[in-house]
N, C-alpha and C positions, 0 to 999 in steps of 0.2 A: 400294145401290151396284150399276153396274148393270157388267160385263164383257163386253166384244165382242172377237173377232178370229177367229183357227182356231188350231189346232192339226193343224200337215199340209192336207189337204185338208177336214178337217171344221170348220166352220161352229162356234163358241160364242157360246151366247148367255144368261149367266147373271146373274140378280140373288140378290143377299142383302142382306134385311132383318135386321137388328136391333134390337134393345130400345134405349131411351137408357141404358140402365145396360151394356148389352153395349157399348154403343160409349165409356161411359166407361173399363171395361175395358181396353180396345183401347186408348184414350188413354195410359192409364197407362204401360201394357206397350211401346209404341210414344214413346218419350222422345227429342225431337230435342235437338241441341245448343244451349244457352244462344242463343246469337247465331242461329238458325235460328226459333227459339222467338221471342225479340224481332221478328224480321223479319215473320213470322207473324203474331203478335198486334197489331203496329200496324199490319198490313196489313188484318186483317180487322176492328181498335179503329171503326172510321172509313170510312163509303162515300167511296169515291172516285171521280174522276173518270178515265175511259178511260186518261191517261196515269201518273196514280196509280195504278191494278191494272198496266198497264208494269215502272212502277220496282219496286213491289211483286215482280212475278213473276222481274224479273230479279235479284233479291235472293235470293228465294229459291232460287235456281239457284245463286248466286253463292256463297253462305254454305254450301249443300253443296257443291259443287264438280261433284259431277254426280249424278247421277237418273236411273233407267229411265224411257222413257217413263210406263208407268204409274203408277208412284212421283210421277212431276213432274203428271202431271194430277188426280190426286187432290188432291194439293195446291194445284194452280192450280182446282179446283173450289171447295175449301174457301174460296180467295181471292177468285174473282170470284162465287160464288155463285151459278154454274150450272153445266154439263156445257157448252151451248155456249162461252160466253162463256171457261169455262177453254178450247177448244178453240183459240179462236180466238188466245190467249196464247199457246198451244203452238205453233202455227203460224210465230206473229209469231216466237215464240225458234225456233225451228227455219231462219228464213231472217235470223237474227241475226249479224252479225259478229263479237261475243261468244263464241257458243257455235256448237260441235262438236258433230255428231250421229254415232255410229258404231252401224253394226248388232249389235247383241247376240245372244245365243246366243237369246232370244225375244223380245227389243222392244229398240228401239233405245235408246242412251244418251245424256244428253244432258250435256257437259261445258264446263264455264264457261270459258273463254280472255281473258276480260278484253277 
């Protein structure tokens, strides 16, 4: 996992590896709601095509209701199955009529409006 932005004026640029038993861990302890879960696992059951990772993503927003930035790309990574590829989701839901972005106290939010 890889973290980029700043904090103030200083530059971050951190990765963290882990074990697959750490990141089952992590699974566990990190337990999304039933229907968030579904939306998830048939999202990622099955490659899809450009407008299936779409509906996909916007589901996933939809079923939380809203998501920090980084919260929604980690999951849009898990989704589309790379760091671009999620980016380029977050992009698309960011210039979405759907969804609200409002500035957060450290990354923006991203809240589902239907």
């Amino acid at each position: 996992m890889r973290i980029r932005g700043q904090i103030g004026d200083w530059p971050v640029d951190l990765t963290i590896e882990l074990e697959p038993e750490e990141w089952a861990q992590l699974r566990r302890q990190v337990e999304l709601p039933e229907p968030a879960q579904a939306a998830v696992a048939a999202a990622v059951a099955a490659p899809r095509p450009d407008d299936g990772q779409w509906t996909a993503a916007r589901d996933v927003l939809r079923l939380a209701g809203q998501l920090s930035g980084p919260q929604l790309l980690d999951r849009l990574e898990g989704l589309a199955g790379s760091t671009a590829a999620a980016k380029r989701l977050l992009v698309r839901l960011r210039h979405s009529s759907e969804v609200k972005v409002e500035s957060g106290v450290d990354a923006p939010v991203y809240h589902w409006v239907g």
